[in-house]
PATOR-562915 format. One record per atom (N, C-alpha, C): residue in three letters; x, y, z. Coordinates in steps of 0.1 Angstrom, whole numbers, padded with zeros to 4 digits, always signed. Example, Ala and Ser with C-alpha at 12.3 -4.5 7.8 and 13.67 -1.06 7.14 Angstrom:
ALA+0132-0057+0078/ALA+0123-0045+0078/ALA+0132-0033+0078/SER+0128-0022+0071/SER+0137-0011+0071/SER+0129+0000+0079/
//
This chain:
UNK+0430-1167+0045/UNK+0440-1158+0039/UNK+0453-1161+0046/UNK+0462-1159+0037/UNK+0478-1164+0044/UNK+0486-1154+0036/UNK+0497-1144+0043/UNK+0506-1138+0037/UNK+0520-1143+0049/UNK+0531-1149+0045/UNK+0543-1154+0052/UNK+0533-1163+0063/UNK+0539-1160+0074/UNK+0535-1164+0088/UNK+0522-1165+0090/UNK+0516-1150+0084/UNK+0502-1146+0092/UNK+0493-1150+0083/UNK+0482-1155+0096/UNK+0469-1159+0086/UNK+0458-1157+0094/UNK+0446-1157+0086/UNK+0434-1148+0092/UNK+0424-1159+0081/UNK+0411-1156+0091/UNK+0396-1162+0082/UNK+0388-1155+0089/UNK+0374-1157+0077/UNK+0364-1146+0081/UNK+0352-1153+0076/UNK+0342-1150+0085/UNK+0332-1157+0084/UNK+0322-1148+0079/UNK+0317-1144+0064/UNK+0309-1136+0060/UNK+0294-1139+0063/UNK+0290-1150+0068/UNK+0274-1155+0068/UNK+0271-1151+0084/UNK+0283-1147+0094/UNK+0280-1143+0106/UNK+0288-1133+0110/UNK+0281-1122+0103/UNK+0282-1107+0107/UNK+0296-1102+0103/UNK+0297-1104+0090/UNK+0311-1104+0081/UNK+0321-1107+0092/UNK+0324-1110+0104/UNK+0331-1114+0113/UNK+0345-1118+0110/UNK+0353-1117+0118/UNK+0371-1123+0118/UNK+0369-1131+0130/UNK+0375-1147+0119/UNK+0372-1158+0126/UNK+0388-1157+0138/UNK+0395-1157+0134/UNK+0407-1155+0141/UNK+0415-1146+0130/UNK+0432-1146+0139/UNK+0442-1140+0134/UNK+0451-1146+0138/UNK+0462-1154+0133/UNK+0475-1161+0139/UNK+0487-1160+0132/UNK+0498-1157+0138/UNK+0516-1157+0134/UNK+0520-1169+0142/UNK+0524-1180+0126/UNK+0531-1189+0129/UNK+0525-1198+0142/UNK+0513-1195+0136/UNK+0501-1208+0146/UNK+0499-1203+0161/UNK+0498-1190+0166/UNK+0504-1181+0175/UNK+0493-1168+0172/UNK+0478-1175+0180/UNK+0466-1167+0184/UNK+0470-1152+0181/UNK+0466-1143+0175/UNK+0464-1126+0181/UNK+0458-1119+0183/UNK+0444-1124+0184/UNK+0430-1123+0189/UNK+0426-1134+0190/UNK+0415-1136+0201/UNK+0409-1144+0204/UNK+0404-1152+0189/UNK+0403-1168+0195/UNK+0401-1175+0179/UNK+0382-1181+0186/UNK+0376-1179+0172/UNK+0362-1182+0173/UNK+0360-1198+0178/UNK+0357-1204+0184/UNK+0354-1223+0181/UNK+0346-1225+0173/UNK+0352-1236+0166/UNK+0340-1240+0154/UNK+0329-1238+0155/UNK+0325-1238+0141/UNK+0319-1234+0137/UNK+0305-1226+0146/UNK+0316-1218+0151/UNK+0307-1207+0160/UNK+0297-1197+0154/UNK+0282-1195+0160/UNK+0274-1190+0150/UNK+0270-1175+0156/UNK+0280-1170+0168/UNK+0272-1162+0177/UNK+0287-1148+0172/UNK+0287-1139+0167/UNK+0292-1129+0167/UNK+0303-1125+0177/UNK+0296-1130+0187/UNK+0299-1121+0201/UNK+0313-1133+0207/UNK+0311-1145+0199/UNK+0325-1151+0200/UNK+0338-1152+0192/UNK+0329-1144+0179/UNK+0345-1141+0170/UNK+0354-1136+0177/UNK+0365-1133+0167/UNK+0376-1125+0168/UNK+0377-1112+0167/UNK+0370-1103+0164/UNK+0365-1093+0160/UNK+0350-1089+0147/UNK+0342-1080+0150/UNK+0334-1077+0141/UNK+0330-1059+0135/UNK+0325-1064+0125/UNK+0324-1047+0123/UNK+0314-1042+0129/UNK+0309-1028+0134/UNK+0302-1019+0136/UNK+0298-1010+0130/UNK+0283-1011+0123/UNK+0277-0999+0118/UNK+0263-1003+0113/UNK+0252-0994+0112/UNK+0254-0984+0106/UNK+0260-0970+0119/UNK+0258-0975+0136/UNK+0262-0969+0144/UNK+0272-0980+0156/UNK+0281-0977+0166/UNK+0284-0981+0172/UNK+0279-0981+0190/UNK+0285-0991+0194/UNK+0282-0990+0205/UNK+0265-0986+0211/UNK+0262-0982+0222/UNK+0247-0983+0226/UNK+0236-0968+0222/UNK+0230-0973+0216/UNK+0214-0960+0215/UNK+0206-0964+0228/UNK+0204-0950+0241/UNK+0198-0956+0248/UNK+0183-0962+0246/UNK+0177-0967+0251/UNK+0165-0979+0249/UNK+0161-0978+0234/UNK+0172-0979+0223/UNK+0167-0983+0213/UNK+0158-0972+0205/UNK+0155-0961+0209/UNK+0154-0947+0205/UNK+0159-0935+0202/UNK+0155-0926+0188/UNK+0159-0914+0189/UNK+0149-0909+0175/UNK+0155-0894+0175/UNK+0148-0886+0166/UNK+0154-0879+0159/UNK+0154-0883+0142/UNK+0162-0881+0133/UNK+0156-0868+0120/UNK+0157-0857+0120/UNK+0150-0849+0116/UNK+0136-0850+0116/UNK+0130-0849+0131/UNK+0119-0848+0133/UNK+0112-0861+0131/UNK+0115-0872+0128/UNK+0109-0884+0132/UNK+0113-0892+0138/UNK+0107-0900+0147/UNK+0110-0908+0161/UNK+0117-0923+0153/UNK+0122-0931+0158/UNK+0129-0944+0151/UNK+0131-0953+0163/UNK+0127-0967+0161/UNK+0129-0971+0176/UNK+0134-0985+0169/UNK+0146-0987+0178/UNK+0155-1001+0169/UNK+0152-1011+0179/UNK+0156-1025+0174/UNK+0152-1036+0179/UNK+0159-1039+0191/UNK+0161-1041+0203/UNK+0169-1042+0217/UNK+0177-1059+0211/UNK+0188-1059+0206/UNK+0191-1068+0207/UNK+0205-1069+0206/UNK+0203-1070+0223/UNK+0217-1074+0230/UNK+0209-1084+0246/UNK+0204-1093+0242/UNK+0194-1103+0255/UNK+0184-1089+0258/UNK+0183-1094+0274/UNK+0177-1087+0281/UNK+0182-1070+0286/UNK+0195-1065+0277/UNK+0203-1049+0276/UNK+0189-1043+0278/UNK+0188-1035+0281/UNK+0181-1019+0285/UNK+0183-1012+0267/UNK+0195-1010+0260/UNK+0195-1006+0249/UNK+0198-1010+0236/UNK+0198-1006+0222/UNK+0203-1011+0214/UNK+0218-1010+0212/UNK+0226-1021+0205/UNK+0239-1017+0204/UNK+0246-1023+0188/UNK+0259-1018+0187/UNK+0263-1023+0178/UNK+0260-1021+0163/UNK+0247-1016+0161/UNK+0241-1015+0147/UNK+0238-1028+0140/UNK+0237-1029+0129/UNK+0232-1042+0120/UNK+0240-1050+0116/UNK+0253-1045+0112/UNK+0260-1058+0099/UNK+0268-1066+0111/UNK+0266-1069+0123/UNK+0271-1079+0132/UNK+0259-1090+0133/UNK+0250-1085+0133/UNK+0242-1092+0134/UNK+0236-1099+0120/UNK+0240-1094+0108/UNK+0235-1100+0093/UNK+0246-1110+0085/UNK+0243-1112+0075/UNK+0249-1120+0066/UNK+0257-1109+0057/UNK+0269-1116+0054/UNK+0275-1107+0044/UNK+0273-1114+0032/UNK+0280-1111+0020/UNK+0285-1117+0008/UNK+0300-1112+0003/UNK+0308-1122+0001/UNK+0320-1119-0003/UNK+0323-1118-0013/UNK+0324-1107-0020/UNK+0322-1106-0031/UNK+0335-1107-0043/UNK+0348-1106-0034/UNK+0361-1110-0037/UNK+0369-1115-0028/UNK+0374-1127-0035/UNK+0383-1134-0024/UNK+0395-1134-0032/UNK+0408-1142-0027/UNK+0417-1142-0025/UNK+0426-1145-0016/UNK+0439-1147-0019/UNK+0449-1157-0010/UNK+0455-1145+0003/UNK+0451-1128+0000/UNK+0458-1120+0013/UNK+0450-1109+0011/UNK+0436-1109+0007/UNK+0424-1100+0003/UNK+0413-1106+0001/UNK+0398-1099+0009/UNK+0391-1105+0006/UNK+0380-1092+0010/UNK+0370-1089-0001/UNK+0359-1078-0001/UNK+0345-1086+0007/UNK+0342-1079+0015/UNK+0324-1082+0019/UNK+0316-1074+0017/UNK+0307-1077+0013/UNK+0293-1064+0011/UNK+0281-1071+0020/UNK+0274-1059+0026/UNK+0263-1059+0031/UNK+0254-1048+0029/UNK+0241-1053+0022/UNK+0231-1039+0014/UNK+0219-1036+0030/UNK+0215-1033+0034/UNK+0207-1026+0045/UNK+0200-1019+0036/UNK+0185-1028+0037/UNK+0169-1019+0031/UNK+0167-1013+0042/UNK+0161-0997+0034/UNK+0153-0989+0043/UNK+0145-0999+0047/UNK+0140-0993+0063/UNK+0130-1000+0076/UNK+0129-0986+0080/UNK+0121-0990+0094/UNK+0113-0984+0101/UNK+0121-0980+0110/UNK+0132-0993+0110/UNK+0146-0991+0121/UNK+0155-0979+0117/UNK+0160-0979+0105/UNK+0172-0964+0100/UNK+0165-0953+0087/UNK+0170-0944+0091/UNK+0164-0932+0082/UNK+0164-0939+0064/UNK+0174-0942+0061/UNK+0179-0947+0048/UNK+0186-0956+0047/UNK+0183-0968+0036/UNK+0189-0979+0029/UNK+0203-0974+0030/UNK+0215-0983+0029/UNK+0229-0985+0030/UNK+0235-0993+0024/UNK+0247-0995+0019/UNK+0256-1008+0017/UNK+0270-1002+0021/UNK+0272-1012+0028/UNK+0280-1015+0036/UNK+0299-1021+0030/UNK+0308-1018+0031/UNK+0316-1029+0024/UNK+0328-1030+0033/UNK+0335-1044+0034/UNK+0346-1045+0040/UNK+0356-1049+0033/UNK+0372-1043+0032/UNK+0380-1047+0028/UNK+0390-1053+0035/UNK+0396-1064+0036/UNK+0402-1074+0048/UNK+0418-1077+0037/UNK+0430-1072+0042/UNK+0442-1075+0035/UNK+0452-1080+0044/UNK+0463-1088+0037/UNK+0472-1093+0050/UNK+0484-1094+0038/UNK+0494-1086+0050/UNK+0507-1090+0044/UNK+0514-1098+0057/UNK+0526-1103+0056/UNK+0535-1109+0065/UNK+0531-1102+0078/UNK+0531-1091+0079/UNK+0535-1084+0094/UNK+0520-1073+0098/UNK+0506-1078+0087/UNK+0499-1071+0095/UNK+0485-1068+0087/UNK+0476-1072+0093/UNK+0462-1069+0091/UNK+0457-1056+0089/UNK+0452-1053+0079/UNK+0444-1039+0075/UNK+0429-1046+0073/UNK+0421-1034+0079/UNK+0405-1039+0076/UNK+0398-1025+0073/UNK+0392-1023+0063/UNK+0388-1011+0057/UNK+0369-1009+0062/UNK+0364-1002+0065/UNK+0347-0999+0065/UNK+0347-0991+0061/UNK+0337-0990+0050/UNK+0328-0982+0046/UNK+0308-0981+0043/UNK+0307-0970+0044/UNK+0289-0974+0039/UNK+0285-0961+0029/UNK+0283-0966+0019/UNK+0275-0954+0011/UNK+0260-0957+0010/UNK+0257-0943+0014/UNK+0241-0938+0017/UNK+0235-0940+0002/UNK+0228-0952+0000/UNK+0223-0959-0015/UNK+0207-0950-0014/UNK+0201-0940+0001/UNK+0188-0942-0003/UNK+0187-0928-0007/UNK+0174-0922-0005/UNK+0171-0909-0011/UNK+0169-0896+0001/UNK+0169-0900+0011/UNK+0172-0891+0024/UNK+0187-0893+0030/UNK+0186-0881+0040/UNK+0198-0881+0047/UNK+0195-0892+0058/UNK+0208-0895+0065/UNK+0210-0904+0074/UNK+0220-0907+0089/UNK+0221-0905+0094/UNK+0231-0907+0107/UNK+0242-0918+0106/UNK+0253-0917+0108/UNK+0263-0928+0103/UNK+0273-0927+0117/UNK+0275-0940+0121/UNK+0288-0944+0129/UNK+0296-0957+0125/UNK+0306-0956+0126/UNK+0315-0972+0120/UNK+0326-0975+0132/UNK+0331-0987+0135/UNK+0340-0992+0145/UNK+0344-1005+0140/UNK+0351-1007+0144/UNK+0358-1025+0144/UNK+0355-1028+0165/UNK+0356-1041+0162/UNK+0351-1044+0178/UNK+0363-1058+0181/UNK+0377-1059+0178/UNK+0385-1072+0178/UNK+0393-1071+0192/UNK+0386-1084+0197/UNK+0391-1094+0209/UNK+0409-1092+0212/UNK+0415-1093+0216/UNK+0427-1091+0220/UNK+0430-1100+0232/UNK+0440-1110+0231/UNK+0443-1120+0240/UNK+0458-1114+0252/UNK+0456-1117+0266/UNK+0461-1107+0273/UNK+0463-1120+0281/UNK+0478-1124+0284/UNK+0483-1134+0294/UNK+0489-1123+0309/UNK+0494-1126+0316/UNK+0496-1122+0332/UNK+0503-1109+0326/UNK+0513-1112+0317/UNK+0525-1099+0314/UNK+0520-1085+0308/UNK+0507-1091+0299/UNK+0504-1082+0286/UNK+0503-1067+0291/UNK+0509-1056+0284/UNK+0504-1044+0286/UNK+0501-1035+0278/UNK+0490-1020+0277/UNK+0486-1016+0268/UNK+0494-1003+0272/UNK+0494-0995+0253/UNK+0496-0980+0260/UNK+0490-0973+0246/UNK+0481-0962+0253/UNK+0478-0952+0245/UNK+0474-0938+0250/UNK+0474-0928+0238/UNK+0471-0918+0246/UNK+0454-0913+0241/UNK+0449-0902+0250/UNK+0440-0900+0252/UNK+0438-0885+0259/UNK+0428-0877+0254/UNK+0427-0863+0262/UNK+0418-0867+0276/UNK+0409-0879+0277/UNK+0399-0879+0285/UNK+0388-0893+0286/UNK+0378-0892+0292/UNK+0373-0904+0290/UNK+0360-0902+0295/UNK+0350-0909+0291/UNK+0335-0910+0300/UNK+0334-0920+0310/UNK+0330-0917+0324/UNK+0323-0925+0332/UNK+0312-0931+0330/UNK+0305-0942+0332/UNK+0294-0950+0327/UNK+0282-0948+0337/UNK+0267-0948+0337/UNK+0257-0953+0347/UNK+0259-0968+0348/UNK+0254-0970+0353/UNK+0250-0986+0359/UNK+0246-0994+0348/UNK+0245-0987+0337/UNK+0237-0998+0323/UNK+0243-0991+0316/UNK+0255-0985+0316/UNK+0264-0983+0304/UNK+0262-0977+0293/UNK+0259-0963+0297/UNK+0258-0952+0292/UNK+0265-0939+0294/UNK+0269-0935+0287/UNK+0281-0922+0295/UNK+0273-0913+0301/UNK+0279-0911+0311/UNK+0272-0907+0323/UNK+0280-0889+0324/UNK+0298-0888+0329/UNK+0306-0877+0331/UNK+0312-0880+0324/UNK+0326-0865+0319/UNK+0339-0867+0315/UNK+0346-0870+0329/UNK+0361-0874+0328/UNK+0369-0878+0333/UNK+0382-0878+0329/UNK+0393-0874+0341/UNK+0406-0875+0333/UNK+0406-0889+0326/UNK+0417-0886+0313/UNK+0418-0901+0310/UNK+0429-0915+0317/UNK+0432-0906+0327/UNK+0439-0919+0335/UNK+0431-0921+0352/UNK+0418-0920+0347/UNK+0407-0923+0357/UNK+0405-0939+0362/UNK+0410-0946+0349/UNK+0406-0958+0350/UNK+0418-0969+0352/UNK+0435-0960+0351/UNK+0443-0966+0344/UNK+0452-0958+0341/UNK+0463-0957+0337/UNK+0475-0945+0329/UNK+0478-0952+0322/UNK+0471-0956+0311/UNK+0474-0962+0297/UNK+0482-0953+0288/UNK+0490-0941+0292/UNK+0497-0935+0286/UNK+0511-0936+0286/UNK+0516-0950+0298/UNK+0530-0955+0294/UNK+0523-0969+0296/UNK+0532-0980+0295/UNK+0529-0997+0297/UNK+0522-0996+0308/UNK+0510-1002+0308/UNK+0504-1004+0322/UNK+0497-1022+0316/UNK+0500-1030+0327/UNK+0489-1044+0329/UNK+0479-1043+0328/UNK+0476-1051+0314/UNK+0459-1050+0311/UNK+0451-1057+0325/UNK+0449-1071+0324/UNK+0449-1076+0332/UNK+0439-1071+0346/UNK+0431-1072+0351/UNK+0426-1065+0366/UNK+0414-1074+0369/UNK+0409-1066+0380/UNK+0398-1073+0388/UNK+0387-1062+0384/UNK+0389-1050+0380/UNK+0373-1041+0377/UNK+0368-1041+0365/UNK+0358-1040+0361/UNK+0353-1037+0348/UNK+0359-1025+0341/UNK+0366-1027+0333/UNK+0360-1014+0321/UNK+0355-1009+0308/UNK+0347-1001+0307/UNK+0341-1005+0293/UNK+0336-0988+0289/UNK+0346-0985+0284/UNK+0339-0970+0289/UNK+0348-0963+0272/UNK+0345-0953+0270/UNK+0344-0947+0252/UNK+0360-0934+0258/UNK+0370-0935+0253/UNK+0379-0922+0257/UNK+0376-0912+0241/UNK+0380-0904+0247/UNK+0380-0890+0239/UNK+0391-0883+0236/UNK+0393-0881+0218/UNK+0411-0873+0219/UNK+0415-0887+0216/UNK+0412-0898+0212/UNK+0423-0907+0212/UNK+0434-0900+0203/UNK+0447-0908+0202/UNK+0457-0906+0193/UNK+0455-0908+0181/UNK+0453-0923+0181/UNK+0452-0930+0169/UNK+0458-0946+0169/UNK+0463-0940+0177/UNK+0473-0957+0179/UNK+0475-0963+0194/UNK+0474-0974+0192/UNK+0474-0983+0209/UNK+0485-0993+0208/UNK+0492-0997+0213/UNK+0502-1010+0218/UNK+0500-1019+0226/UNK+0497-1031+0218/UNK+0498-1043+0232/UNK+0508-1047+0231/UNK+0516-1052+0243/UNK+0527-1059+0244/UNK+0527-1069+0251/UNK+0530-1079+0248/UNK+0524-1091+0252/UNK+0533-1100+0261/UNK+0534-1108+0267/UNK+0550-1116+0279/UNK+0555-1124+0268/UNK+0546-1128+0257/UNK+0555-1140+0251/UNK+0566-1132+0238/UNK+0566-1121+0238/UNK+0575-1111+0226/UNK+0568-1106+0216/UNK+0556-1108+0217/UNK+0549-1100+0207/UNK+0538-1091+0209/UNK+0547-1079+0195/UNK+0538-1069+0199/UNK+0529-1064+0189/UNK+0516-1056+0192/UNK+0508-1055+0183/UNK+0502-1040+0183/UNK+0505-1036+0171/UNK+0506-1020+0173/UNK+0488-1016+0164/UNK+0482-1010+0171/UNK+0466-1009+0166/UNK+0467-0991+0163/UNK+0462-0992+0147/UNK+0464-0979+0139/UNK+0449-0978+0134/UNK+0443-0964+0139/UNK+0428-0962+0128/UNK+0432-0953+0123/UNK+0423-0945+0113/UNK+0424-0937+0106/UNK+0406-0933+0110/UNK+0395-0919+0109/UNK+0386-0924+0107/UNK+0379-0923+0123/UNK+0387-0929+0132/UNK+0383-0931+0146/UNK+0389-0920+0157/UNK+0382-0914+0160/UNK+0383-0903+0169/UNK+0381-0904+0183/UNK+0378-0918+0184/UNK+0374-0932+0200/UNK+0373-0935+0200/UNK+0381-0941+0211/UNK+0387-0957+0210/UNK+0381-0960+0227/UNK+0370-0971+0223/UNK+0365-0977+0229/UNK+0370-0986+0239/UNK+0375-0990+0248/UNK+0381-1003+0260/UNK+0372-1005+0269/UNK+0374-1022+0264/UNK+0367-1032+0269/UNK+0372-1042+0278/UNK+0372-1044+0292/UNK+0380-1050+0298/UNK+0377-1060+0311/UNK+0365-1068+0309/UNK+0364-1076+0313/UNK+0369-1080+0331/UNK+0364-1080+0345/UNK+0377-1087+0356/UNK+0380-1100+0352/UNK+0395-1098+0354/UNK+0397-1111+0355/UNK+0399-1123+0343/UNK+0396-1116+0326/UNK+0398-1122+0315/UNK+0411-1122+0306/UNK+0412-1132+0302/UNK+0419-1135+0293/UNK+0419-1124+0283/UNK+0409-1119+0276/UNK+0408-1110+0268/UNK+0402-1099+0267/UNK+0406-1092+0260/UNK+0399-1076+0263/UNK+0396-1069+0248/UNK+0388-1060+0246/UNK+0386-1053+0233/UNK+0391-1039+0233/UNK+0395-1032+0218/UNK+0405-1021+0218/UNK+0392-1017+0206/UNK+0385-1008+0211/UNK+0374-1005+0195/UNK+0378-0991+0192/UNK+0384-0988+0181/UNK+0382-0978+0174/UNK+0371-0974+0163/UNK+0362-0963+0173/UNK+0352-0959+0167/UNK+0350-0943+0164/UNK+0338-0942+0155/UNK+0340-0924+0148/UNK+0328-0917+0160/UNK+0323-0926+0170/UNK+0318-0915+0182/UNK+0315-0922+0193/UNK+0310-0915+0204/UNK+0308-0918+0218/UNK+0296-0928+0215/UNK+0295-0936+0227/UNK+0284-0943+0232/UNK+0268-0934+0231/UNK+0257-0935+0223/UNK+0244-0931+0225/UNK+0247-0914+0220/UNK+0255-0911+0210/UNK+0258-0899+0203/UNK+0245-0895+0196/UNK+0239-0902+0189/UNK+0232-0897+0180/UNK+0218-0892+0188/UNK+0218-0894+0200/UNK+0208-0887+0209/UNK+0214-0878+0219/UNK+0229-0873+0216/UNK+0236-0862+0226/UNK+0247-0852+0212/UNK+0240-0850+0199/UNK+0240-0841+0193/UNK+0255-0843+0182/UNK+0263-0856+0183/UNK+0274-0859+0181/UNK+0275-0871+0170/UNK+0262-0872+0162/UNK+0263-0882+0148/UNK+0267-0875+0140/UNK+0277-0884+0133/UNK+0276-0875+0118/UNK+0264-0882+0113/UNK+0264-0874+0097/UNK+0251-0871+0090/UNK+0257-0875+0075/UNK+0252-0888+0065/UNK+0253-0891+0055/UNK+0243-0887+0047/UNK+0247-0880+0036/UNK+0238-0874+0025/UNK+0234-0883+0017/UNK+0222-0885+0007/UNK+0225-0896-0006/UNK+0239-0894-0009/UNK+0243-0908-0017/UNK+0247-0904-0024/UNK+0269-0904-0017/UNK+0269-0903-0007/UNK+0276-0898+0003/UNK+0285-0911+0007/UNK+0301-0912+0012/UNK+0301-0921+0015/UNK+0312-0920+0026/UNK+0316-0928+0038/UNK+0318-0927+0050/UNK+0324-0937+0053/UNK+0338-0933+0063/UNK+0351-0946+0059/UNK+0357-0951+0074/UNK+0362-0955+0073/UNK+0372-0960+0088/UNK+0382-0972+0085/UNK+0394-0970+0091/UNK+0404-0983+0088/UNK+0409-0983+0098/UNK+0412-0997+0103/UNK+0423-1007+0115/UNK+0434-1014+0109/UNK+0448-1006+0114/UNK+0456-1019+0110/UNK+0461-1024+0124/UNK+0463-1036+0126/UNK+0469-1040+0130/UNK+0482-1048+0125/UNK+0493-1039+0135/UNK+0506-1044+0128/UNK+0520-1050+0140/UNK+0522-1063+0132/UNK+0528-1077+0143/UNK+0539-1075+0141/UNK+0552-1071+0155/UNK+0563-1077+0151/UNK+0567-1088+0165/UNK+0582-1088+0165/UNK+0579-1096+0177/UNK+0597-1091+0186/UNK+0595-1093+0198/UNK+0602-1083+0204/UNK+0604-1096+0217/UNK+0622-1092+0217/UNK+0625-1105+0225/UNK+0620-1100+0239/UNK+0618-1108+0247/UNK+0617-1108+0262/UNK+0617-1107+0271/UNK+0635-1108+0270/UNK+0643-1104+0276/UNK+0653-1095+0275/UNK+0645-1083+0266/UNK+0650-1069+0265/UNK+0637-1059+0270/UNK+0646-1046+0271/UNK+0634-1037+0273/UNK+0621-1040+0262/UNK+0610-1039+0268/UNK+0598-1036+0259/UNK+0596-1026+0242/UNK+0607-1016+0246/UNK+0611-1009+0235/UNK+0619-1018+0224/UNK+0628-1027+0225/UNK+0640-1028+0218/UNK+0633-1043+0211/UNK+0637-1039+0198/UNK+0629-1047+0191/UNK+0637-1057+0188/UNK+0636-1067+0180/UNK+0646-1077+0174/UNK+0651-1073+0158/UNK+0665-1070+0158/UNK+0666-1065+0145/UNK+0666-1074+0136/
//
């Protein structure tokens, strides 16, 4: 897909995935390598039917036990949900839009059958990506949705958002405490992505919106709708980091905090990301008119 400058590809056969994002040949998420088959090296992917980790792949959904497949290697629990890991079908393409569906048969794994849809649009100055899932089966069901996209961070890059709070993690990355949310960081004015610690931890209260600002003039303003936390992923020491806006905490649906999809019912989230570019050698604020 190409609108002006910006262009984007998506690889529906591996995990409706975003193969990259680029202005004027000029990375804005990490770009996949050919014909990469592994998820976990796109550009971003979607999340659902839940986000982020169920501890050991367990829980109990009105009174029946459900136990999902551990597949994240050798993890301790499940993560991420299904349509990263499945094939899409594109069901509309186009030169600055493009639809994916993913249908999820009732299993043994989720309460009720699903379908899944993605909407992917690009104008000049900015990526929108739509999720949704309507509950196709005949029981109720538990629902979480997120986007999971890579973000490229050179020596300068800085993030800012706000936040009421945040969770501390156990040793295997599960929310453990609350925490102020400048526990990890004061991501509440420009602060250097960039560091030597891990972080990977679910804030609470997000805003809605995050800013990266990058050393080479561009900046990229991340808008959900839908997402109530926003997940940061941050790697020591990497080039790149993840910004997930998601509709709940890490291992919710066994700490009383899923939502609940009826038949029949249907359940939304949007990301935009939106590019301009801001000279260098002005304040971070002052944009190029």
């Amino acid at each position: 897909m190409r609108a002006g400058g910006l262009e984007a590809a998506l690889s529906p056969a591996v995990g409706g995935s975003l193969l990259w994002l680029a202005l004027d040949g000029v990375d804005l998420l990490r770009r996949a390598p050919d014909r990469a088959g592994d998820p976990l090296a796109m550009a971003s992917f979607p999340l659902v039917p839940y986000a982020n980790r169920i501890a050991g792949g367990r829980f109990t959904f009105e009174d029946v036990d459900y136990r999902l497949p551990l597949n994240f290697g050798d993890h301790p629990h499940s993560i991420h949900g299904f349509g990263w890991q499945a094939s899409w079908t594109a069901s509309e393409t186009g030169d600055v839009s493009t639809r994916l569906i993913h249908d999820h048969r009732g299993t043994d794994h989720w309460p009720s059958a699903h379908r899944a849809e993605q909407r992917v649009a690009l104008t000049p100055s900015q990526l929108s990506m739509s999720l949704s899932v309507t509950n196709i089966g005949d029981v109720a069901m538990p629902i979480g949705l997120g986007f999971h996209p890579y973000f490229l961070a050179d020596e300068a890059t800085t993030l800012t958002f706000g936040a009421r709070g945040l969770w501390l993690s156990t040793p295997d990355m599960l929310p453990d405490r609350q925490a102020p949310a400048d526990t990890l960081g004061d991501w509440s004015s420009p602060t250097i992505v960039r560091g030597t610690s891990l972080v990977d931890n679910a804030y609470t209260g997000w805003d809605g919106t995050a800013i990266v600002q990058r050393g080479d003039g561009l900046r990229l303003t991340v808008m959900a709708t839908g997402a109530d936390w926003l997940h940061v992923y941050r790697p020591p020491d990497s080039v790149d980091f993840c910004l997930e806006p998601v509709s709940h905490m890490p291992d919710a649906i066994n700490r009383g905090g899923m939502p609940v999809l009826a038949p029949g019912e249907t359940a939304s989230l949007s990301m935009t990301i939106a590019i301009d570019k801001i000279d260098p050698a002005l304040p971070k604020s002052a944009a190029i008119a």
